[in-house]
C-alpha positions as CSV (number, residue, x, y, z in Angstrom):
1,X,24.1,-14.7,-36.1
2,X,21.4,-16.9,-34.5
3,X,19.0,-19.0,-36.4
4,X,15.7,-17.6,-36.6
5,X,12.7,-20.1,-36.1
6,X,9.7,-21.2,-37.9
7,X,6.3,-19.9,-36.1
8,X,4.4,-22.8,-35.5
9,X,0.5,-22.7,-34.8
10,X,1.1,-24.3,-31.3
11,X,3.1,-21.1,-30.5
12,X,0.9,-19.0,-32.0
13,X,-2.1,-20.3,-30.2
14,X,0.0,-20.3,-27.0
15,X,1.0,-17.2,-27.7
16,X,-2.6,-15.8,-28.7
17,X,-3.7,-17.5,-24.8
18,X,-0.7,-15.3,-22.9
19,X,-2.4,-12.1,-24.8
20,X,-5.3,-12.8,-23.8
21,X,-4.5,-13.4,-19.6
22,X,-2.9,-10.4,-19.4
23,X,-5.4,-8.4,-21.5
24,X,-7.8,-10.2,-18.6
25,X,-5.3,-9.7,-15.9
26,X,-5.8,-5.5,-16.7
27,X,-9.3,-5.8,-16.3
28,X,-8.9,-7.7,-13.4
29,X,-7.0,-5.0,-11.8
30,X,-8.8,-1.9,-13.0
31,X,-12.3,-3.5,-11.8
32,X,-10.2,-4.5,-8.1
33,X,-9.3,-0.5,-8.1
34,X,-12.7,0.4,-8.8
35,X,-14.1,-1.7,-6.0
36,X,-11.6,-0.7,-3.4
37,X,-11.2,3.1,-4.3
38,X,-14.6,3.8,-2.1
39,X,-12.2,2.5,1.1
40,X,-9.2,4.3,-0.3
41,X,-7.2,1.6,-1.2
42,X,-6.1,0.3,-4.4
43,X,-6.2,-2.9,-5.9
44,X,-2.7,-3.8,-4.7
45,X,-3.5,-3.1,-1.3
46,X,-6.5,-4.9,-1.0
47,X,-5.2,-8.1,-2.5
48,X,-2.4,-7.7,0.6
49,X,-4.6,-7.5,3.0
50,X,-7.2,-10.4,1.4
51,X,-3.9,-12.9,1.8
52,X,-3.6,-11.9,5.5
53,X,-7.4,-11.9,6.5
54,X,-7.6,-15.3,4.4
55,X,-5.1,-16.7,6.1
56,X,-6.4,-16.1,9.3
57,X,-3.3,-14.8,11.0
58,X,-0.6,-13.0,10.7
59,X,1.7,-13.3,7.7
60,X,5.4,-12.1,6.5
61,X,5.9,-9.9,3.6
62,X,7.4,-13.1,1.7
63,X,4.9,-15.3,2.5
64,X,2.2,-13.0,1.3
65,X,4.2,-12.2,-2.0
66,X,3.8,-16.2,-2.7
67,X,0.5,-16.9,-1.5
68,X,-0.4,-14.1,-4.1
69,X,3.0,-14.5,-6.7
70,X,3.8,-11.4,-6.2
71,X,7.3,-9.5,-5.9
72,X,8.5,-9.2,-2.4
73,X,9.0,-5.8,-3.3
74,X,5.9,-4.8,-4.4
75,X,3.8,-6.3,-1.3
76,X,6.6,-4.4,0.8
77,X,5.7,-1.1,-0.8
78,X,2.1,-2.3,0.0
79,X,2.9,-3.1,3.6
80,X,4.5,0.2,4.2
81,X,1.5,2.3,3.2
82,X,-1.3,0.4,4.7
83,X,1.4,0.0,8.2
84,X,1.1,3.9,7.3
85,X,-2.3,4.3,7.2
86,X,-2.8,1.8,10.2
87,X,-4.3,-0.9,8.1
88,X,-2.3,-3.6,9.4
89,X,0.8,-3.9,12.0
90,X,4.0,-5.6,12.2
91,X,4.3,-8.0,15.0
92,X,7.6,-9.6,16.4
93,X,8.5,-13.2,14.7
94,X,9.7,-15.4,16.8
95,X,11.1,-17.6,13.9
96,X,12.4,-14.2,11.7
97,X,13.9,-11.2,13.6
98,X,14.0,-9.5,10.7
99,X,10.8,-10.5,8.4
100,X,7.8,-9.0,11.3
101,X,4.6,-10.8,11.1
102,X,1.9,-8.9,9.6
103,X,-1.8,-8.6,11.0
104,X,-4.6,-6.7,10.4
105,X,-5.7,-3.8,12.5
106,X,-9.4,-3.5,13.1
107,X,-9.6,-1.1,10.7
108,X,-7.8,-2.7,8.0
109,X,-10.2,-5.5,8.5
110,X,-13.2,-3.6,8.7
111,X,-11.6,-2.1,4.9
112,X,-11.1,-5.5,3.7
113,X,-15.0,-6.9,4.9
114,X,-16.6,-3.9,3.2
115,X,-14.7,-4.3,-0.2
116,X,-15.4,-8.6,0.1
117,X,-18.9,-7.5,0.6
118,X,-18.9,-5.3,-2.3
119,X,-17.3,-7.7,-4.8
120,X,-19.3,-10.4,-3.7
121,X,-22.3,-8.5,-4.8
């Protein structure tokens, strides 16, 4: 049987902070879906395509997942629908064979300007 600890009040308040980031985080996400829904993207999408058009080039999937700590999983599922939608492309890397650059099409950066715009308003 393991020993159950005493609560303390610096857990409590640390806990009572964690609560409250992800309570934030939610609202976060739900107001990034309702921005980026008149482009027809989701919140998800449009943060992958902010770390690529703020990095002004082209990007793997695992550097992206970092810059934005994310899963590399989840900006791959990302990736696949916006290559699918022609938001962005895969380019060859040199350095990677198998991790392809990613850049934005015209498109996907015309999608990602007009939700900046909107945000920023």
């Amino acid at each position: 049987m393991t020993e159950q600890r005493a609560r303390t009040a610096e857990g409590d308040a640390a806990t009572a902070v964690v609560l409250e980031i992800f309570r934030v985080n939610g609202l976060v996400l739900a107001d990034g879906n309702r921005l980026a829904v008149a482009e027809g993207l989701t919140a998800a999408r449009w943060q992958v395509l902010g770390a690529v058009a703020l990095a002004g080039r082209p990007l793997t999937v695992p550097q992206i997942a970092r810059r934005m700590g994310l899963t590399r999983q989840a900006v791959q599922e990302s990736v696949n629908r916006l290559l699918a939608e022609a938001l962005v492309e895969a380019r060859d890397n040199l350095d990677h064979r198998r991790s392809p650059l990613i850049g934005l099409t015209e498109l996907g950066s015309q999608k990602y300007t007009a939700i900046d715009q909107r945000q920023s308003r």
